[in-house]
C-alpha positions in Angstrom: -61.6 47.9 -26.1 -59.3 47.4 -28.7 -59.6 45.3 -32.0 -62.5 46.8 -33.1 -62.8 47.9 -36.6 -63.0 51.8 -35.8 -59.8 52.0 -33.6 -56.6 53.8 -34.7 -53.2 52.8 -35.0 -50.2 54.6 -35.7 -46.0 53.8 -36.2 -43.2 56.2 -36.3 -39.3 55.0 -36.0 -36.3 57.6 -35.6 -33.0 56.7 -35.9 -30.3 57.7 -33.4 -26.5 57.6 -34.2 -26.2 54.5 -32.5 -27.5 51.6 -30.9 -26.6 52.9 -27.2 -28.1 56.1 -27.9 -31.5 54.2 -29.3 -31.7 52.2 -26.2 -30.9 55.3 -24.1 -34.3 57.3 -25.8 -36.0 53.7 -25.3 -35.2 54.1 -21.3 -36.4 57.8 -21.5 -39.7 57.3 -23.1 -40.8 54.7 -20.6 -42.6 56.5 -18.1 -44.6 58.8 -20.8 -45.9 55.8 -22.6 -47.4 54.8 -19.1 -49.3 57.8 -18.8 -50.8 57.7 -22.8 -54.6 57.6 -21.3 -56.8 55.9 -23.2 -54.0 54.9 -26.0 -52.2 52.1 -25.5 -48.3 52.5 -26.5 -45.8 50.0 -27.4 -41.6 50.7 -28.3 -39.3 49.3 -29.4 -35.2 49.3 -30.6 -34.6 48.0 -34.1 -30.9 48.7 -34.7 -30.2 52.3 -34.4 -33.9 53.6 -34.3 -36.8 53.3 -31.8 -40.7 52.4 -33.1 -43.2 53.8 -31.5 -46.5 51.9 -32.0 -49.6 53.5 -30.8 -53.4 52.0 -30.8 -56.1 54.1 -29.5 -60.5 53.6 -29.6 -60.3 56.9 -30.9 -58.6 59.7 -33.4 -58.1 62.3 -30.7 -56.6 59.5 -28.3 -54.4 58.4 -30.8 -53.4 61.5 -31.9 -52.3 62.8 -28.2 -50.3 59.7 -27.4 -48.7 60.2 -30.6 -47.6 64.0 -29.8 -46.5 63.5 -26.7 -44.1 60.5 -27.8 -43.0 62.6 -30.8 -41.9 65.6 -28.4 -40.3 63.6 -26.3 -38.1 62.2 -29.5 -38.1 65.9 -30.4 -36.0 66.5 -27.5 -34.1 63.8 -27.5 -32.5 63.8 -30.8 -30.6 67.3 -30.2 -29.0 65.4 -27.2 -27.7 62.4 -29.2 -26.9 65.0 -31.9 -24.0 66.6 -29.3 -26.3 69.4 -29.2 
């Protein structure tokens, strides 16, 4: 399915105020990226930040596993923020 020179890929990283609260997001996005359908969704702590890495046969695949990890990130940062 994947490897094929017509699939997608995508990486975003966003940085948290600290290593805890990167690995803390990491923990929280586990369960969406098992439900990213026909994308396939990797993440990842590097120092302060999480990568998300997506990978999908398709643009509108790629592009919903990519939302739906950037809301999730959306909600999180206001948390590590204090807010």
């Amino acid at each position: 399915m994947f490897g094929k020179k017509d699939e997608f890929k995508a990486t975003v990283s966003a940085e948290f105020s600290t290593e805890r609260a990167a690995s803390a997001a990491l923990a929280s996005l586990g369960a969406e990226r098992e439900m990213a359908g026909r994308a396939k969704v990797k993440a990842r702590r590097e120092g302060k930040s999480i990568v998300i890495d997506v990978e999908a046969p398709d643009a509108p695949s790629c592009r919903a596993a990519l939302n739906g990890m950037l809301r999730l990130v959306e909600l999180l940062k206001p948390i590590d923020q204090g807010g």
